[in-house]
C-alpha positions in Angstrom: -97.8 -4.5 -16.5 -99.0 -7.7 -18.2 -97.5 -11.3 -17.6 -95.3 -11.6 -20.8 -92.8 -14.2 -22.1 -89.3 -14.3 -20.4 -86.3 -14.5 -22.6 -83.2 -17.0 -22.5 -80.0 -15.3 -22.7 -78.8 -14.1 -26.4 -75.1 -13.9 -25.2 -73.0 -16.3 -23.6 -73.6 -15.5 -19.3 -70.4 -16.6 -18.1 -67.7 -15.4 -15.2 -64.5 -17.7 -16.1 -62.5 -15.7 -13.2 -65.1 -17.3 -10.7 -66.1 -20.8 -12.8 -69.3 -20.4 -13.7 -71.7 -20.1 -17.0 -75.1 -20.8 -17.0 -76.6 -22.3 -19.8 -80.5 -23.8 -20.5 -81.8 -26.8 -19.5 -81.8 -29.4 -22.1 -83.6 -32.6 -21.9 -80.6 -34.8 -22.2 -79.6 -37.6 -20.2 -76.9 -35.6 -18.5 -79.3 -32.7 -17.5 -81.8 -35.6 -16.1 -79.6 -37.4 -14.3 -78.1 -34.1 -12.8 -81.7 -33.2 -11.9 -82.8 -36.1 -9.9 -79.6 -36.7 -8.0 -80.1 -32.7 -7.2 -83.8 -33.5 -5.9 -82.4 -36.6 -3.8 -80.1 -34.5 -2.3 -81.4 -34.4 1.6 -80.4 -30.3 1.8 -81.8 -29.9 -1.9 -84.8 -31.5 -0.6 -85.2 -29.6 2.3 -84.6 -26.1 1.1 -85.7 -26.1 -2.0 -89.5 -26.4 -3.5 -88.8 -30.6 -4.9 -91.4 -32.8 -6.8 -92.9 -35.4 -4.7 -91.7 -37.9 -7.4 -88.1 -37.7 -8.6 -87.4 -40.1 -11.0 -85.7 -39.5 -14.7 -89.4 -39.1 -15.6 -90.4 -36.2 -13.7 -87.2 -34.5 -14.4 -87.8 -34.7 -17.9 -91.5 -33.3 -17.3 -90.1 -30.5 -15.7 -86.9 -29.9 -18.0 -89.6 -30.1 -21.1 -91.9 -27.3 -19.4 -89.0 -24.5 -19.5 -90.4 -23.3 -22.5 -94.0 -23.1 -21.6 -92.8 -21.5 -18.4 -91.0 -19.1 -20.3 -93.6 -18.4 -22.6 -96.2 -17.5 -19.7 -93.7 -15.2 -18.3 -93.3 -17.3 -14.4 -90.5 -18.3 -14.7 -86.3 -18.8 -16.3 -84.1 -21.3 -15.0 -80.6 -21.7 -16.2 -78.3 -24.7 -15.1 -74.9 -23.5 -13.9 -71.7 -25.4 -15.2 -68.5 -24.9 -15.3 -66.6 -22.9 -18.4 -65.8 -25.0 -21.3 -67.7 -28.5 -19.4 -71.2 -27.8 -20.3 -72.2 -31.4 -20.0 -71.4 -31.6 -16.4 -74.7 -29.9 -14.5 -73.5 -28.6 -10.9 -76.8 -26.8 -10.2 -79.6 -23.8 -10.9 -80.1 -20.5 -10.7 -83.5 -19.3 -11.6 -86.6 -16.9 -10.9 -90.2 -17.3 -10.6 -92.4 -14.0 -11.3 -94.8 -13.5 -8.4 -95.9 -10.1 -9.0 -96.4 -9.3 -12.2 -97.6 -5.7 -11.9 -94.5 -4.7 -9.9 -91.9 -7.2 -12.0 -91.0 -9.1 -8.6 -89.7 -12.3 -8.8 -88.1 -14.7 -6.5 -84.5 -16.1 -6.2 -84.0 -19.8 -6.3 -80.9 -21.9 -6.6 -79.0 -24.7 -5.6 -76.0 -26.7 -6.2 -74.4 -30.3 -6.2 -73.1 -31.2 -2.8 -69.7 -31.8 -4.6 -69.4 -28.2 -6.5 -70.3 -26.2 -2.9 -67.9 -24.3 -1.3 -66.1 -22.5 -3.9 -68.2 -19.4 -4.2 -69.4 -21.0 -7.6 -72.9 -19.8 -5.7 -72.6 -16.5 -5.0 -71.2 -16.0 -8.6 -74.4 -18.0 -10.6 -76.8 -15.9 -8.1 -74.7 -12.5 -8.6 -74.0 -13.3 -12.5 -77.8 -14.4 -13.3 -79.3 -11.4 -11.2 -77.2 -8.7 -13.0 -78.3 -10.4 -16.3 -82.4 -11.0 -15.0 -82.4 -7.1 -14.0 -80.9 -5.9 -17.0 -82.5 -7.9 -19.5 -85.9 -9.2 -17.8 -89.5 -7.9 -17.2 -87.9 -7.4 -13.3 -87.5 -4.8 -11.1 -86.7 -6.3 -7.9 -85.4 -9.9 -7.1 -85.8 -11.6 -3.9 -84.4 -14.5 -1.7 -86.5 -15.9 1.5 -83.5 -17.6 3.4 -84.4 -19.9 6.4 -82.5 -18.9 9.4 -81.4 -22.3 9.6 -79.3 -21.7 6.3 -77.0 -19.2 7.1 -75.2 -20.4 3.8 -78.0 -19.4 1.6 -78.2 -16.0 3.7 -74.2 -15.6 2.9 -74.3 -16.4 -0.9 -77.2 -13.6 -1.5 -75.6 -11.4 0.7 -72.1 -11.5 -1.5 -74.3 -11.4 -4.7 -75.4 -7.8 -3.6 -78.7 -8.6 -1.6 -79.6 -6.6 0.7 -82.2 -7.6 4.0 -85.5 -6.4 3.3 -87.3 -8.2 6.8 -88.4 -11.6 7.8 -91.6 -12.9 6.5 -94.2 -14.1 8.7 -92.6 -17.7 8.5 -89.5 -16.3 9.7 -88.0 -16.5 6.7 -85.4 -13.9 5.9 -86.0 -11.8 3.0 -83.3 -10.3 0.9 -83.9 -8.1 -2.1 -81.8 -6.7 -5.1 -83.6 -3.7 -7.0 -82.5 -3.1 -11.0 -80.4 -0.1 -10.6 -81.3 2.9 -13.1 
């Protein structure tokens, strides 16, 4: 298999029931802002991959390069909102392709401190896997969940992840295969 471009969702990926839609990043003001207060966020910061510089700048940089990341086939993030508010950034689901030849990819996502606790993660991660399997270049999708996040373990676990071992890091690894 070749690296080829990833696609944006056609249709509308939403799961009113559970209050989520995801949606692309757009370089607006509200997407920036959302995007740097995420990357200040001290358990964004230390669970997630973050620039070294977050300011509107860089978060603008990096909201620009969706496409060209698109385009090379690495990677799709979407932000996830709530139904009907799609100004109002509460996080990101996403995927970066890291074996081409087998369509793996990995699970990343996070979320505001003030939209957690709902389950609005478990449905963005369970609602943008079912799409990214169906619709993607991907055959398996995995999570590497430090022990010391049992949260992040929980929501990948409800999405329909399953554990697949613990990486040499001891990092858990969850996987979800495309079904069919």
């Amino acid at each position: 298999m070749t690296r080829r471009a990833l696609l944006l969702p056609t249709a509308r990926l939403v799961d009113e029931d559970r209050g989520v839609e995801l949606r692309a990043w757009n370089a607006t003001p509200g997407d920036v802002h959302a995007l740097v207060s995420a990357w200040a966020e001290p358990a964004v910061r230390r669970w997630c991959l973050v620039p070294d510089t977050v300011d509107a700048q860089a978060a603008a940089r990096w909201i620009d390069g969706g496409r060209s990341r698109l385009d090379a086939g690495r990677a799709v993030d979407l932000v996830v909102v709530e139904p009907g508010r799609p100004h109002e950034p509460l996080g990101e689901v996403g995927l970066a392709v890291v074996e081409v030849e087998r369509g793996w990819a990995e699970l990343g996502y996070w979320l505001a401190l003030h939209a957690r606790g709902v389950g609005r993660a478990t449905a963005a991660v369970q609602l943008f896997s079912t799409w990214a399997l169906r619709e993607l270049p991907i055959t398996r999708l995995f999570a590497q969940v430090d022990p010391e996040n049992p949260a992040a373990g929980a929501v990948v676990e409800r999405a329909g992840y399953t554990v697949a071992g613990t990486a040499a890091d001891g990092r858990q690894v969850w996987v979800r295969d495309r079904v069919g």
